[in-house]
N, C-alpha and C positions, 0 to 999 in steps of 0.2 A: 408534544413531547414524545420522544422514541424511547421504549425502556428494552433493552438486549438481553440482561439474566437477572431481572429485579424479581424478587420474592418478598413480597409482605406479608410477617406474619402475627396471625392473633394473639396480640400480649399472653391469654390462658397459656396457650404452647408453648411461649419463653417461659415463662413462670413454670409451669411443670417439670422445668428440664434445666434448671438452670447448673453449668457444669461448676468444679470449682475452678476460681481465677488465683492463678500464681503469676500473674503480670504486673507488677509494681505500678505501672501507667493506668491500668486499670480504676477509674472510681470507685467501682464498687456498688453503682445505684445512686450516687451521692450526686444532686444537682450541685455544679459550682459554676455556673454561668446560664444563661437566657436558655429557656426551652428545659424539657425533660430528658432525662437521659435516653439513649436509644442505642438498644441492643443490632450488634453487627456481628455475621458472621459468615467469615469464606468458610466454602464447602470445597475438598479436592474430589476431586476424581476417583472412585467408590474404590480404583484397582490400584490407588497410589501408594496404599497403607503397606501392601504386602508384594507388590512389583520388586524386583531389585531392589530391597531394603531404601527406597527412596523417602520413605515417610521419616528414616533417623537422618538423612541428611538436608531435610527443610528447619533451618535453626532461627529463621527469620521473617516473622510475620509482619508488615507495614501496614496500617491503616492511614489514609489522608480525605478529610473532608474539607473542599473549596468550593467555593461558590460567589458570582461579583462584588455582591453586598458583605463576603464576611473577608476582614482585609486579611489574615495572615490565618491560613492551613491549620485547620484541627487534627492531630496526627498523633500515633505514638504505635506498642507494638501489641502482638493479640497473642492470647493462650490457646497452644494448639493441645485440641482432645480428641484423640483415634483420627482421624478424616477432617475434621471439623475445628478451624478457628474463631476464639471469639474474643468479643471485646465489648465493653459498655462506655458509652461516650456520651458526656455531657459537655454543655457549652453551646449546643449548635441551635441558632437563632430558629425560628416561620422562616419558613419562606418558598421560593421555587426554587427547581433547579440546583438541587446541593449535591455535587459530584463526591458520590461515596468510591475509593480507590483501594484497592487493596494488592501489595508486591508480596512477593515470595522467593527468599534468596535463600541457596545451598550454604557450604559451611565454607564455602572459596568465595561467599558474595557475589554471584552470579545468581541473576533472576529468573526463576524459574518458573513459573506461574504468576497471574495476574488476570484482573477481575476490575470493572468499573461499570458503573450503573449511576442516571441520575435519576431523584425523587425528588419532589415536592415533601415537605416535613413542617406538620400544622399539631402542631402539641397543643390547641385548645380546643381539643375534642370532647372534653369533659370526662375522657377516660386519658389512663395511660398510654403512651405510644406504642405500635408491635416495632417489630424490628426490620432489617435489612438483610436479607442472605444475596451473596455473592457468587455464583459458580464458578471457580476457577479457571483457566484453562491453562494450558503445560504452552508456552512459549517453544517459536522455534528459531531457530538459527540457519547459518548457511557456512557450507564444509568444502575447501577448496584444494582440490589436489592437484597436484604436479608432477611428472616424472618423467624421465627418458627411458621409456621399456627397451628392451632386446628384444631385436626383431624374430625371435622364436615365440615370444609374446602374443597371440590376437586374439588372445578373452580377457581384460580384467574382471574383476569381483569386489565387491566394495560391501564389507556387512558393518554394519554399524551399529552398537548395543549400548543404548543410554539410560541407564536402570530398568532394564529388562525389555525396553522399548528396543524391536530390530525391523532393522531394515536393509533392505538389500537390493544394491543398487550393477547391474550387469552392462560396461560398455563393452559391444561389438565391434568387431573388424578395426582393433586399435594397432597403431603403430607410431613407431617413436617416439617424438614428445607430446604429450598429453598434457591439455588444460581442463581441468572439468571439475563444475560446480555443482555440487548437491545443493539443493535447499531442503524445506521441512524439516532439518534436525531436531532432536529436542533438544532443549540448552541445558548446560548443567556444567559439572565439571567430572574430568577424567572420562570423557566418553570415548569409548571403546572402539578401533574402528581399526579390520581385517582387514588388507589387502590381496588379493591372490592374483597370481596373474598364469593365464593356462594357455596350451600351444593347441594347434588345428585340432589333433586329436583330445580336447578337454585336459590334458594331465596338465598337474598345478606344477610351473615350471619354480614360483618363486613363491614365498609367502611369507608376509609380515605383520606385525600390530605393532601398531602404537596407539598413544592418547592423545583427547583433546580439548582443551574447553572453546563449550560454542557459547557462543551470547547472542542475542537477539539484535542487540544496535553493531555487534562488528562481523567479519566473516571470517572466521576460525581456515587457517591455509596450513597445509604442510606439502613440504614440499620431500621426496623422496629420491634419493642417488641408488640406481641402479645399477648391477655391471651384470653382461653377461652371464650365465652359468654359474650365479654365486647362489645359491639360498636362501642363508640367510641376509636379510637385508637389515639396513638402519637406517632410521628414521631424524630427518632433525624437529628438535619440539616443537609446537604450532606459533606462529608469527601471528598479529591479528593489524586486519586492516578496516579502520572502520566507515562505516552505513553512514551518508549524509543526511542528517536531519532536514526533512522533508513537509513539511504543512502548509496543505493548500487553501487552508481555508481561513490564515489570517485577512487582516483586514485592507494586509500591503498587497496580498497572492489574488484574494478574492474580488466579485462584484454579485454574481449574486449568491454565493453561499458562503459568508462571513459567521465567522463563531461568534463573532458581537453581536449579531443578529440574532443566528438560531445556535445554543449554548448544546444542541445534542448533537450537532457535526463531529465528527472525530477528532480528539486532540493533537496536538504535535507529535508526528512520530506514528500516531496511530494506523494501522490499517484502516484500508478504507474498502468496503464490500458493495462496490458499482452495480452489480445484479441484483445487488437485495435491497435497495431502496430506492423508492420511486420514487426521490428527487432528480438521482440519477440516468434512471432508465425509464425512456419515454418514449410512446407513441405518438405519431401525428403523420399527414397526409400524402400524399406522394401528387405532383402536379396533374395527375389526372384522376385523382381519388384510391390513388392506390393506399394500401395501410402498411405504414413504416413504423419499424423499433430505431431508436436513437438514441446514443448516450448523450448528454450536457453536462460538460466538462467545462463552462462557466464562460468569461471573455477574455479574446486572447487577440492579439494585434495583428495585423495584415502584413507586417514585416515580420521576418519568421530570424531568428536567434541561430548563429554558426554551433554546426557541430564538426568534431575533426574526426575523419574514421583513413586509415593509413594501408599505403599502397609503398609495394618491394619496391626496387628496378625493373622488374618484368612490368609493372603499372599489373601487379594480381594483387586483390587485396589482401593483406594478413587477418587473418581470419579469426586466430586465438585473440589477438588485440583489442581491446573495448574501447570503443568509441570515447574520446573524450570531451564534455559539456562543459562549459567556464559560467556559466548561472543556473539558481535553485528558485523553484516557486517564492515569489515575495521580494527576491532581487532586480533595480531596474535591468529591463532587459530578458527580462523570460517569458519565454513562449515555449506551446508545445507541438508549435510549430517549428522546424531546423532546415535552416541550409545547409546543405552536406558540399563540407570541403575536405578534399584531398591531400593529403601529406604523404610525401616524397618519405619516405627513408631509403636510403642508399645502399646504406651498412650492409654487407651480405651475414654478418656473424648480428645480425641484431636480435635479441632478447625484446619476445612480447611481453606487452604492460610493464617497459622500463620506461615508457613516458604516460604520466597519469595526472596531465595538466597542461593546460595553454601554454602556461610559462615554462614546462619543461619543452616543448614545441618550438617555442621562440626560441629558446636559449642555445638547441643543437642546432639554429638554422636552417633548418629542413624546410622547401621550398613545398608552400601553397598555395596550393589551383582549386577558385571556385567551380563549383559547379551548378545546373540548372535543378537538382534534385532537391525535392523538401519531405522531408519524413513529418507525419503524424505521432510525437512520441510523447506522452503525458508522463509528468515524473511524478511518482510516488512512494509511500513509506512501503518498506519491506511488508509482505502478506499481505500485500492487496491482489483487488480479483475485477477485473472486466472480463468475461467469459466469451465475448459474441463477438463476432465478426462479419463483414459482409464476406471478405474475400476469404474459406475457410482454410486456405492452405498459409494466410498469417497463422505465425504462432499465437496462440494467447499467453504466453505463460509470459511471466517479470523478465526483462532484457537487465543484463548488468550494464553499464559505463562507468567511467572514471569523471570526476569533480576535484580539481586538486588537491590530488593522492587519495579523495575514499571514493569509496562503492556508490553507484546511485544506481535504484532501477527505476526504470520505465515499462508502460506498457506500450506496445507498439501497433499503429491501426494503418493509417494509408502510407505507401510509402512506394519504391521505383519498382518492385518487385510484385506488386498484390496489381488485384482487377481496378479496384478502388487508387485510385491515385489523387493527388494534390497538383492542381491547376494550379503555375507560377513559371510567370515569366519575369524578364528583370531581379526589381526586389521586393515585388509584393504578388504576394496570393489572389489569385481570383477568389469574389467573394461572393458569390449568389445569392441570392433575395432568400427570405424563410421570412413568411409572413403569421404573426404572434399576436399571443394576449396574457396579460400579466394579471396574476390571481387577484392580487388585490385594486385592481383598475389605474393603479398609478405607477408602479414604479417594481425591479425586480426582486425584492426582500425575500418576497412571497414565491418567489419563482414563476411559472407561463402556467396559467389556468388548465384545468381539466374538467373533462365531463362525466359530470357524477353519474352517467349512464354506459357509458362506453368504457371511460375510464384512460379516456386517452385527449391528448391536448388537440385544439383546433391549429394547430401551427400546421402551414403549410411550403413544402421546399420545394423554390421552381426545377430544378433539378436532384436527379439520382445518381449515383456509381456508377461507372461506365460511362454515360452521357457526356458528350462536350461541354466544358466549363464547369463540371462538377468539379466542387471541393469542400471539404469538411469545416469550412470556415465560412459562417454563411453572415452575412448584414443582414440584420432583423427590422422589420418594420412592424411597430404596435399599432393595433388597433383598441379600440376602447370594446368593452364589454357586450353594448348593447349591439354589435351585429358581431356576438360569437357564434349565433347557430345559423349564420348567412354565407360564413366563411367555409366552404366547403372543399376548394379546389384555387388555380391556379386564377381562374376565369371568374368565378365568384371576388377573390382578392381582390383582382385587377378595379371589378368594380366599384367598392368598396373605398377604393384609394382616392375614390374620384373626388369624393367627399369630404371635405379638410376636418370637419368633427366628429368624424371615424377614426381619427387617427392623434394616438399618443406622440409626439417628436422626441424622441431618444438620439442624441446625434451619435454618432461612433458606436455603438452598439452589435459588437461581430463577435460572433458565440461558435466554439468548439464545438463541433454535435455531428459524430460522424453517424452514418444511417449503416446501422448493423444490419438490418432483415426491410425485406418487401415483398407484401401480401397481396 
């Protein structure tokens, strides 16, 4: 079990300090169901109190505790004192695993903070229980702007002030229409955000504000009409386009990283931080004993899932236009694997991202041509992070695409443009061997064994990036346990195989696992 900002603390310390409760929901202390009561409390962020008077506009504390065994959500709302929410909750069974949650909405009901942690909770310790403290974190959002500058225009300024939180964001050498997305906002409501826009010589030729509210599940857009030589400008109020829910770890998405299985995987929606856990981010071999870093991004199908990304008349691509994807992890038919097909728009007066779906594709006619290219694009919940790359001139950061009409990001790893590419001809992926062993000697629950001395798996992959017939999509073949410290390389494998009760039979077993680093 993974705990992220769990603090248990020693009953004496609640007891010494106990605040007073004006929460109606509140017990009070009073057992009324299974288990002792147990003190919860969000803690904000020490600068939240006195920042842009943000501390008066959190009017809505949420507590929610679930867990498999307990059928319907213990929940209600918490008393907030200076920095610090609390709450005392009874009802809640023994047991493992009881996901403590805790939301924080402005006075517009927009989430502002948010905090979860699971514990194990054994109230027959022959004392009292301590409690739960939560650290909060400030939620962010993503801010989408639009506009047709005047070509006397090529510095915009973008400052952005969300209870005292600024940011300033400067695009270079801009002209005309402009598409362009911030992320990291912080969410709330009425956030503040300058415009300016300046000529060669820095002077601010335009400058405007307006408001916005950002949310975490949509992406807050305004759009701005400029005219030469005017001033002042106006603003229309922000439109909202929302974030497709995204979980890759149900039990339709997943094989070996199922939340039915292991209950500290990230929830629906949730972020998911690929560098920070070593379920994700793995070591193992390089076919002649080289030492390789690799994400396992779980099993994904040898036929790779259409994506549509759209070319002028000129056959240039439109570049403001996001790609659009017609399935989500868990849907049949998703892979984070894509064949890239091309869409004709003709239209010379056409508007980017006015088609943000298959069926709006179909519908105008617009003639599609496969192609032989397959991108490496894993979709995930907003604030996720894979930071490494083989090829360092990919981007790392969240690609946006359209899922009909919302937002999806993706991270993006091999693709026609990087060193690393994806081997595929016809309709299926080349799939190269990566020779494995599964921690618990049977099957992938447990995920592919490691070694308690190295710290890294004995899986080994007959090829690397660059090499012919490399691709991130490899067929795994198990071995059993007892010759993990015999598997060293490519040649050690080979023999190995030779041996029919060396090896586990997994049939179809082809795993995402692009190899970031080689040592």
């Amino acid at each position: 079990m993974r705990c992220f900002a769990l603090v248990v603390l020693a009953w004496s310390l609640v007891a010494c300090s106990q605040p007073p409760r004006d929460n109606p929901l509140d017990p009070g202390g009073t057992s009324t169901g299974p288990g002792l009561p147990i003190q919860l409390m969000a803690q904000l962020p020490l600068a939240s109190e006195n920042v842009g008077g943000i501390g008066a506009r959190l009017v809505v504390f949420r507590f929610e505790v679930t867990a498999v065994d307990i059928q319907e959500p213990i929940g209600g709302e918490m008393s907030l004192v200076g920095t610090r929410a609390r709450a005392q909750i009874s009802g809640i069974t023994d047991g493992a695993d009881r996901v403590f949650r805790v939301d924080v909405f402005d006075d517009n009901d927009i989430r502002t903070f948010t905090a979860a942690d699971t514990v194990d909770v054994d109230a027959a310790r022959g004392e009292p229980p301590g409690g739960v403290v939560l650290q909060l974190q400030r939620l962010q959002g993503t801010l989408e702007l639009s506009s047709e500058l005047p070509p006397e225009v090529v510095i915009l300024e973008v400052v952005i002030d969300a209870d005292g939180d600024t940011i300033l964001h400067v695009f270079n050498e801009v002209e005309g229409m402009i598409n362009e997305r911030i992320d990291g906002v912080p969410t709330g409501t009425d956030v503040v955000v300058l415009l300016r826009g300046l000529d060669s010589a820095t002077q601010v030729l335009i400058e405007t504000q307006v408001v916005a509210d950002v949310r975490s599940e949509l992406v807050s857009h305004i759009n701005v009409p400029l005219e030469t030589g005017v001033l002042n400008v106006t603003a229309n109020f922000p439109t909202y386009i929302p974030v497709a829910a995204i979980d890759r770890f149900s039990d339709a998405a997943a094989t070996f990283f199922r939340r039915s299985d292991d209950p500290s995987l990230p929830g629906p929606g949730a972020a998911i931080d690929f560098d920070d856990d070593e379920r994700f981010l793995l070591k193992g071999v390089g076919p002649n004993r080289e030492q390789v870093t690799f994400y396992h991004f779980d099993v994904r199908d040898p036929v790779p899932a259409p994506v549509y990304f759209f070319f002028d008349r000129r056959d240039d691509l439109i570049a403001t236009q996001l790609p659009v994807f017609n399935v989500l992890p868990g849907e049949e038919g998703y892979n984070d694997f894509w064949q890239v097909f091309q869409v004709r728009v003709l239209e010379s007066n056409y508007l980017a991202n006015s088609l943000t779906s298959l069926q709006d594709i179909l519908d105008g006619g617009h003639e599609i041509v496969s192609t032989e290219e397959v991108i490496n694009a894993v979709m995930v919940p907003p604030g996720s992070r894979a930071s490494k790359r083989f090829d360092v001139a990919t981007p790392n950061a969240l690609h946006n695409g359209w899922y009909q009409g919302q937002i999806v990001k993706y991270l993006l790893f091999e693709n026609a443009s990087s060193a690393a590419q994806v081997d595929f001809s016809g309709e299926r992926i080349n799939t190269p061997l990566m020779y494995g062993f599964f921690e618990n000697d049977r099957n992938e629950t447990e995920g592919f064994a490691i070694d308690t001395a190295t710290e890294a798996t004995h899986n080994v992959f007959s090829s690397l990036p660059g090499l012919e017939g490399y691709a991130p999509l490899w067929a795994v073949q198990i071995f059993r346990l007892a010759v993990f410290d015999r598997v060293q390389d490519v040649a050690s494998a080979l023999e190995e195989t030779s041996i029919e009760e060396n090896l586990i039979i997994v049939p179809n077993l082809f795993v995402n696992a692009p190899i970031v680093e080689i040592q």
